[in-house]
Every structure is written in structure tokens, then in C-alpha cells.
C-alpha positions as CSV (number, residue, x, y, z in Angstrom):
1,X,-6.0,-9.4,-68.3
2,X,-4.0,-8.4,-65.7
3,X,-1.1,-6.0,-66.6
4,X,2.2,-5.0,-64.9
5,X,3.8,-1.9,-65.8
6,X,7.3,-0.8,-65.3
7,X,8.0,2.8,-66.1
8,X,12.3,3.6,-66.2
9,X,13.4,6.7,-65.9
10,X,16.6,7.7,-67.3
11,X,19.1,10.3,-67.2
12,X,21.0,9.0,-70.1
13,X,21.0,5.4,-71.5
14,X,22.2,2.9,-69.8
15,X,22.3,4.3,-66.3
16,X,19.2,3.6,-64.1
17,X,17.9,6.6,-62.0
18,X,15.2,5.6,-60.2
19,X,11.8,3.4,-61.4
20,X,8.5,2.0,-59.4
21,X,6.2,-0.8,-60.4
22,X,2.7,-1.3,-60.7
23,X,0.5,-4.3,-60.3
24,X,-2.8,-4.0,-61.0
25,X,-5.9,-5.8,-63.4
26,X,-6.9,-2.2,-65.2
27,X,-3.4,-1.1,-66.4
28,X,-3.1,1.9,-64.1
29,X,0.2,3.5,-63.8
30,X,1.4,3.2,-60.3
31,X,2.1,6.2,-58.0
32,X,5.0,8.3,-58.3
33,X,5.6,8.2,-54.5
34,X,5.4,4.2,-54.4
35,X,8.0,1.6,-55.1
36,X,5.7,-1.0,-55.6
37,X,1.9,-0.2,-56.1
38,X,-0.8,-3.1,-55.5
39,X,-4.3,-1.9,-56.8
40,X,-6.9,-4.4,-56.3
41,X,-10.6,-4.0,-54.7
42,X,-10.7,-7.9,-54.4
43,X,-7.2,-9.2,-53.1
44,X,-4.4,-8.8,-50.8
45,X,-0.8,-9.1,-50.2
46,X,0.3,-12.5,-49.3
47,X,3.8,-11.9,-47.4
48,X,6.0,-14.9,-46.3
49,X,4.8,-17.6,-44.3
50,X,7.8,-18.8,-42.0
51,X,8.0,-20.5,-38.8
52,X,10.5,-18.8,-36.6
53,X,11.6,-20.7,-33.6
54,X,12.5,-17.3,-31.6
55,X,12.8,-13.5,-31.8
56,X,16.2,-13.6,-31.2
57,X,17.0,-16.0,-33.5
58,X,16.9,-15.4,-37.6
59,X,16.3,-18.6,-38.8
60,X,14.9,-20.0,-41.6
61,X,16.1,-16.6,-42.9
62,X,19.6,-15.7,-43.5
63,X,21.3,-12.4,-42.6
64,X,17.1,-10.7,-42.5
65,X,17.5,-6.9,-43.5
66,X,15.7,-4.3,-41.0
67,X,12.2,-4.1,-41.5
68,X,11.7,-7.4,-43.5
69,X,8.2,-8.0,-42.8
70,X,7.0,-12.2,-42.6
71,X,4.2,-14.2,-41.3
72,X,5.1,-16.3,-38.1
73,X,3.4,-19.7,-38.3
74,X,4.9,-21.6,-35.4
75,X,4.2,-21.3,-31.4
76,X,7.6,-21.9,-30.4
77,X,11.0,-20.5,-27.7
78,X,10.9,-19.7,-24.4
79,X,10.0,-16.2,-22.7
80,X,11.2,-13.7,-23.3
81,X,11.9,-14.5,-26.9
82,X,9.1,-16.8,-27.4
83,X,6.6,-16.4,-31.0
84,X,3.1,-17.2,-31.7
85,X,1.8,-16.6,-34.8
86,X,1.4,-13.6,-36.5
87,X,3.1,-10.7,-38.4
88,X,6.4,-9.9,-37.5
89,X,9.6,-7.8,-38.5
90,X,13.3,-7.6,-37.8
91,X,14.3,-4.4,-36.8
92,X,18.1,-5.2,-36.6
93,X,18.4,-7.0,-33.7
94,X,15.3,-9.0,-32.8
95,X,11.7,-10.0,-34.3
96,X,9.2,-7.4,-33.7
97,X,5.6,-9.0,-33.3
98,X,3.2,-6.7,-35.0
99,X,-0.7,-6.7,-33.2
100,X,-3.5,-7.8,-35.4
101,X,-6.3,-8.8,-34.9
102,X,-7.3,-9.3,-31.2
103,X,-4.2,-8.5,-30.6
104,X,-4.9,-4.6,-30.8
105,X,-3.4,-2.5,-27.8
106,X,-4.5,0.4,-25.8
107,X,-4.8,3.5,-26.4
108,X,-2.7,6.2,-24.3
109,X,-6.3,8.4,-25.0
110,X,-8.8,5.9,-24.1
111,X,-10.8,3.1,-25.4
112,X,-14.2,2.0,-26.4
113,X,-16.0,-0.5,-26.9
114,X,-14.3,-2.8,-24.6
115,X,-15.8,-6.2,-23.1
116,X,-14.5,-7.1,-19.7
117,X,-14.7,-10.8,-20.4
118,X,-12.0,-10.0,-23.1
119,X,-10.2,-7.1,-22.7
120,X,-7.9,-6.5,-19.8
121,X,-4.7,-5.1,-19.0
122,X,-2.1,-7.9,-18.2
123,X,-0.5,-11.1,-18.9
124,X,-1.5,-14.3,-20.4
125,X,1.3,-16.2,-19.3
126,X,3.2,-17.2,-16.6
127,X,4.2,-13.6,-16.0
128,X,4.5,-10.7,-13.5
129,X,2.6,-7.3,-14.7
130,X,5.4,-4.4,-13.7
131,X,4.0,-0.6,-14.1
132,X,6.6,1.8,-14.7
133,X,7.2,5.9,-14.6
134,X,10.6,7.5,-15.3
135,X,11.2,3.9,-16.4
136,X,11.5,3.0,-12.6
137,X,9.7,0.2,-11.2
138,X,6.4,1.8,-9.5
139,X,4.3,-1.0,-8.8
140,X,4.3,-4.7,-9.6
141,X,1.4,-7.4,-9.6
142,X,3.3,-10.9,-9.2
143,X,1.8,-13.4,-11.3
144,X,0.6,-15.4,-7.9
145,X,-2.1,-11.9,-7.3
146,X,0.2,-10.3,-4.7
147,X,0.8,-6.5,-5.1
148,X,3.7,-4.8,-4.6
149,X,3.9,-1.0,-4.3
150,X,8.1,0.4,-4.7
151,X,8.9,-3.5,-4.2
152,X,9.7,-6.3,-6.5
153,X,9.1,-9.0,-3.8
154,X,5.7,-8.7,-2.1
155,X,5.2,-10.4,1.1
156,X,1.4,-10.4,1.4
157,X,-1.8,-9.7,-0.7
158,X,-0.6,-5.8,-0.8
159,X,2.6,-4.9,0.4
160,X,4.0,-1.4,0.3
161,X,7.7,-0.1,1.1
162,X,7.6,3.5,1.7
163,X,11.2,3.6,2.0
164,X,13.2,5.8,4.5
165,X,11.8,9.8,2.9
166,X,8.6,8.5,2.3
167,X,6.2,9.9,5.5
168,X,2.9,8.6,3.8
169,X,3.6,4.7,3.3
170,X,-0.2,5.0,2.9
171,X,-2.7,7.4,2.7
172,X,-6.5,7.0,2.5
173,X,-8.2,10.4,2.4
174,X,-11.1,12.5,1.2
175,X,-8.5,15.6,1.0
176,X,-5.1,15.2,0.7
177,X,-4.9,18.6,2.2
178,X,-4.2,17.7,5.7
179,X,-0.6,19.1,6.6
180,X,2.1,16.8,8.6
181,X,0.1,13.4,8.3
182,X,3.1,11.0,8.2
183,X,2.6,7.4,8.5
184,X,-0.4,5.9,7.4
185,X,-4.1,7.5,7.2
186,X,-7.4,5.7,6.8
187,X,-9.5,8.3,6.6
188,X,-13.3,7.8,7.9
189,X,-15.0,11.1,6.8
190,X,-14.1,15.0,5.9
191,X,-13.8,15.3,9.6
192,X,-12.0,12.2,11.0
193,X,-9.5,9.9,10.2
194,X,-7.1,7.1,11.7
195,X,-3.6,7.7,11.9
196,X,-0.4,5.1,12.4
197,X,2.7,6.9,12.7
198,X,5.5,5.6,13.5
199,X,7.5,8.5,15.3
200,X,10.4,9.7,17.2
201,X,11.1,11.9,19.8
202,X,13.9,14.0,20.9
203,X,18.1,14.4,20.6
204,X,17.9,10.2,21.8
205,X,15.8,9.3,18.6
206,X,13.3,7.4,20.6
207,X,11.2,4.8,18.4
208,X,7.5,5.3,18.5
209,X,4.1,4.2,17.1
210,X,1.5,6.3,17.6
211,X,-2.6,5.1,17.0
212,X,-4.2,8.5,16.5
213,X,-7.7,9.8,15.8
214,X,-7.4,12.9,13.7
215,X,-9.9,15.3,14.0
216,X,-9.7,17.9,10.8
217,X,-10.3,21.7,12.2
218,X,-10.0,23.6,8.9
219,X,-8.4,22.5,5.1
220,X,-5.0,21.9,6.1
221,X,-4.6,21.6,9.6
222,X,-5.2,19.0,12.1
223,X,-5.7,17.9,15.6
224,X,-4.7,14.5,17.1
225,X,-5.0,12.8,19.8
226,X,-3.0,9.7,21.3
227,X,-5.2,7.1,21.0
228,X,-2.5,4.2,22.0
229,X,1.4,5.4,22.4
230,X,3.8,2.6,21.9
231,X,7.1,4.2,23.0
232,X,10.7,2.3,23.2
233,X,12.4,4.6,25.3
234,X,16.0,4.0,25.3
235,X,15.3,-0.1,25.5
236,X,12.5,0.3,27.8
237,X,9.1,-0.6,26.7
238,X,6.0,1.9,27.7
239,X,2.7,2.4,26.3
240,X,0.3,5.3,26.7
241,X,-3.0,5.8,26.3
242,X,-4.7,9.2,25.6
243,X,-3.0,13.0,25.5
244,X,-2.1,14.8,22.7
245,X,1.1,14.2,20.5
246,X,2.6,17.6,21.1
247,X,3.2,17.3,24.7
248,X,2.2,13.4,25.3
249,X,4.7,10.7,26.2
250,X,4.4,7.7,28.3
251,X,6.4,7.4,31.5
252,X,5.6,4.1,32.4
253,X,4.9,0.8,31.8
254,X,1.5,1.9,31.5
255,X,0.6,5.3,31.3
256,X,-3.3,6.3,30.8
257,X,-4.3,9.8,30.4
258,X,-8.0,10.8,30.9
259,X,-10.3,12.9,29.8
260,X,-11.0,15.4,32.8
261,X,-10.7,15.5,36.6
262,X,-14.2,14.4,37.6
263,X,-15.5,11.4,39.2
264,X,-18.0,11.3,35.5
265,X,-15.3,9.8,33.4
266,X,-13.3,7.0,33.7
267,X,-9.8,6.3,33.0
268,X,-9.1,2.3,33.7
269,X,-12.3,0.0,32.9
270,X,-11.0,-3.7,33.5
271,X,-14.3,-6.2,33.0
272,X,-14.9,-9.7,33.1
273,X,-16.2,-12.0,30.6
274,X,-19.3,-11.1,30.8
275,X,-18.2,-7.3,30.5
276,X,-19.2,-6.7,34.1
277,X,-16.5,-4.2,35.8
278,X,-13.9,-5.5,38.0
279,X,-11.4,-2.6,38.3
280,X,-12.7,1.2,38.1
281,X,-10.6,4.0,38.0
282,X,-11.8,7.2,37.6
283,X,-10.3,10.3,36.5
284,X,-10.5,12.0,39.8
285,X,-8.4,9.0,41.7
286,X,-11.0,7.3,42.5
287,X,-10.6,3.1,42.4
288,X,-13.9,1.0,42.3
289,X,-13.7,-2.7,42.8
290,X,-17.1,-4.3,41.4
291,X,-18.6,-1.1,40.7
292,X,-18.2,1.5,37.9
293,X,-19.5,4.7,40.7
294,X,-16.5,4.5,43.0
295,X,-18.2,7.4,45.9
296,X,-14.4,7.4,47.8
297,X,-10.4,6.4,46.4
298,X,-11.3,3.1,47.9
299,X,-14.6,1.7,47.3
300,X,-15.0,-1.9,47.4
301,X,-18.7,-3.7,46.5
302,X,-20.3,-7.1,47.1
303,X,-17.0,-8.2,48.8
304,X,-14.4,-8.6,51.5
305,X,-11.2,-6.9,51.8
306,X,-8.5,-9.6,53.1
307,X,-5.3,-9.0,54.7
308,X,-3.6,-12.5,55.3
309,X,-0.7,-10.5,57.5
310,X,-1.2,-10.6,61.3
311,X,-0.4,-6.9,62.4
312,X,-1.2,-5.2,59.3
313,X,-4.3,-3.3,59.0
314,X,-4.9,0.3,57.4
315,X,-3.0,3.1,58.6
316,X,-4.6,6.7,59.1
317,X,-2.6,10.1,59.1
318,X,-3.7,12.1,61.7
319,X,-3.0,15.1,60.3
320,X,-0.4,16.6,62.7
321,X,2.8,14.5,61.6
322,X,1.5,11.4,63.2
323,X,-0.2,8.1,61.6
324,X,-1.7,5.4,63.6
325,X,-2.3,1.8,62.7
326,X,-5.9,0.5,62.5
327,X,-5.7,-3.7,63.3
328,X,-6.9,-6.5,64.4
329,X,-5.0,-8.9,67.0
330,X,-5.1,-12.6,67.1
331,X,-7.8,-12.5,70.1
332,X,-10.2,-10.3,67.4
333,X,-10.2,-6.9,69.3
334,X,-9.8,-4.0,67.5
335,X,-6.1,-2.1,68.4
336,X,-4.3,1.3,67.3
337,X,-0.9,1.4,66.9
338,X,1.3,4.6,66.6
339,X,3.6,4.6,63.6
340,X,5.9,6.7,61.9
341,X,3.7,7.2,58.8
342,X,5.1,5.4,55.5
């Protein structure tokens, strides 16, 4: 037979001090500590089944104390304050849902026994997943799979604002060691890396993109060199190609630095189609057309040279403060001309 006990404790008859009750099927007296002690090794506590229609709103209860715990039947409202079944409470203000079942949340110290197929981190909804830190918007995944990093509104797959004091928009390394890396690195190896900067130069504030390769000498330092210079130099356009970015910065249109002063390396490669050289420059001045071993400044092969100008020819310097005009005349003989020399 099942037995409820209430034990009153009095001061002096008829005030009530305090009292607990006991429920129970062996006639146990409840704990001291408890208000209300349930002892049963076969049975629960049924609590309320309501159906709220929102966490903001209190109905079917009226005026719901803090902490009043129910048991949401109904799927009902509209995000943010929508329900779905479950245990919930009112902490003043709104209905709390309370996770049960497979409904548990993550651990801030790991967890285990995890299956990918149905654990995750996110949203089940129409919903963005924001991470946070300082409670300041860090990162947010938009519910469409574009990622944004310090922006709300990503324009592509991953989009990241680095904002005007942040140097490293992005930064792929082995080491985040290496000193004055601005811009954005995608590092290859321990020893190399790409670099994108976007730069600028002197009292004028000249905008700049530099292309670098970075070559690591030692944990901490660097060297870099210029691999394309796009340079906007007070409204005028210029790209380089080469140097170093200490002392390098393109003074023309096109500006190409090479790697020596030999007739080995070349500076200007232009090929066709079928990656055959057309124009050869080497880095000793010398200019091949149709060949990548230009012997002289001017050497021209499988072809003609032709000058459409009657008159014009080539013009030698004779060394002494004179220069003489090599041409042709319109009856095909061979003249000389003295010029003053251009």
C-alpha cells in the first residue's frame, strides 16, 4: 500500500515552520533536505503536458512562476521563438528548452562516442551558424555554405575582410614565425612560400600589389623577391617584374629585372603558340628575333629585316663624333650618307 507521509514541524501550535513530503510505496520518511521526496525503483515523475505555441508567449499557462518546469507537446511559432517538443521552463521572461534525449549538447572538454552521420555542429533549420569570442562575431557560415571570416555578408565560397590593421588577411604557414609577412601567405614548404601584399611606398602613399616568392633564411626572418610588382604610381599604371622589395619599384609601363648580366639568362621570352620564341631578350642587351641565342644586340633568324622608308637604312657611329647612314637608293646601289648622329 502505498503511503504518503507529511511530517509538521512546529514552533508552537498553530504556526507552521517549515514541513517536506514524502511519496513512496515502503513508508520511508522523506529527506530532510527535500521538499517533496519521490522514491520509487519502478516509476517516474509525470510533469505537465502542455502545448505552447511560443517561448515568448505563456499560454495555456497564466502568469508561469520562474522555473515552472512542463512538457511541450506541440511544434509550433516562428524562429526565434519557435517550440518542438520537449521539456521546457520559464525563467522569467521566456521558455527555456531543456536537451534530452538526442538533444544532448557538447561538451566544452570533448566528446566521445560521436557518429558523424548524426552528430554535428550546426543548424537544422533555415539558419546561419555564427561563432563568437568576446561575444563579437568571428566567423559566420551562411545557411547557403558560404563562409565568412570578420564578415556577416560573404560574397563567395570563403570570403575574408581583414579590415584596415589587419596585415595577414590570410596566412597559410608551416611557422608562423616569419617576421613582416603582411598580406597573404600560402606557404609551400619550411623554406618557401607565396606572398600577396598589397603595399605602399613612400610620403605619396603609392598603392601596390606585390606577388612575391619568400625564401625563409633562418626562424624569423625572410627574403623576397618581386615576382610581379603592380604599382599605381600617382594614377599611372606600371608593372614590374623581378628585384627585391627593398630597393625594387617599376619605372615603366613595363619594367623587367633579370637575374645577372650574361648573355646565359634571359630577361623577355615572348613565344608563339606553339611556345617557339619570337622575341629574346637577354640580360646582357642582347635582342633575338626567332632565336633564344641572340650572338649580337641585333640578331635576327630565318628572316628578313624590312624597311618600307626610301632613304632610311641603319646608321653607324663612327666613333669620332660622326655617324653615317648605310641605304639603299631607288636604283638598288648601296650609298652612305653623313649625318649628324641621332
Amino acid at each position: 500500500m502505498k503511503k504518503i507521509f507529511i511530517i509538521i514541524l512546529l514552533t508552537s501550535p498553530p504556526i507552521l515552520f517549515s514541513q517536506n513530503v514524502g511519496i513512496n510505496a515502503t513508508g520511508s520518511i522523506p529527506n530532510s533536505s527535500a521538499g517533496l521526496d519521490l522514491d520509487f525503483t519502478d516509476r517516474g515523475l509525470l510533469v505537465p503536458r502542455i502545448a505552447l505555441s511560443a517561448t515568448n508567449i505563456t499560454s495555456p499557462v497564466i502568469t508561469p512562476a520562474t522555473s515552472l518546469l512542463v512538457y511541450n507537446t506541440a511544434t509550433a511559432g516562428t524562429f526565434p521563438n519557435d517550440v518542438i517538443p520537449g521539456f521546457y521552463y520559464w525563467d522569467g521572461t521566456l521558455w527555456i528548452r531543456m536537451f534530452s534525449g538526442q538533444q544532448n549538447g557538447w561538451a566544452t572538454t570533448g566528446n566521445e562516442g560521436t557518429n558523424a552521420t548524426n552528430n554535428f555542429l550546426g543548424t537544422i533549420d533555415n539558419q546561419d551558424l555564427v561563432v563568437r569570442t568576446n561575444n563579437s562575431e568571428r566567423m559566420r557560415i551562411m545557411n547557403t555554405g558560404n563562409i565568412g571570416i570578420k564578415t556577416a555578408m560573404p560574397q563567395g565560397l570563403v570570403d575574408i575582410n581583414g579590415g584596415a590593421t589587419d596585415f595577414d588577411a590570410l596566412f597559410i604557414c608551416a611557422s608562423p614565425s616569419i617576421s613582416n609577412r603582411g598580406g597573404t601567405i600560402f606557404h609551400q614548404s619550411s623554406t618557401y612560400a607565396w606572398q600577396v601584399v598589397p603595399y605602399a611606398t613612400g610620403s605619396s602613399l603609392n598603392a601596390a600589389l606585390r606577388f612575391n616568392c619568400v625564401q625563409r633564411t633562418a626562424p624569423g626572418t625572410q627574403l623576397a623577391t618581386d615576382v610581379l610588382f603592380l604599382l599605381s604610381n600617382n594614377g599611372n599604371s606600371q608593372v614590374g617584374i623581378g628585384g627585391t622589395p627593398a630597393s625594387f619599384s617599376p619605372s615603366s609601363k613595363l619594367f623587367v629585372q633579370g637575374n645577372g648580366n650574361t648573355n646565359a639568362t634571359s630577361s623577355l621570352n615572348i613565344v608563339n603558340s606553339s611556345l617557339t620564341s619570337m622575341l629574346f631578350i637577354t640580360d646582357n642587351g642582347n635582342v633575338g628575333i626567332n632565336t633564344i641565342d641572340p650572338r649580337t644586340k641585333l640578331h635576327v633568324s630565318s628572316g628578313d629585316i624590312y624597311l618600307d622608308t626610301p632613304g632610311t637604312g641603319v646608321i653607324f657611329n663612327t666613333g669620332v663624333g660622326g655617324c653615317y647612314r648605310l641605304y639603299i637608293d631607288i636604283f638598288g646601289v648601296i650609298q652612305t650618307q653623313s649625318i649628324a648622329c641621332p
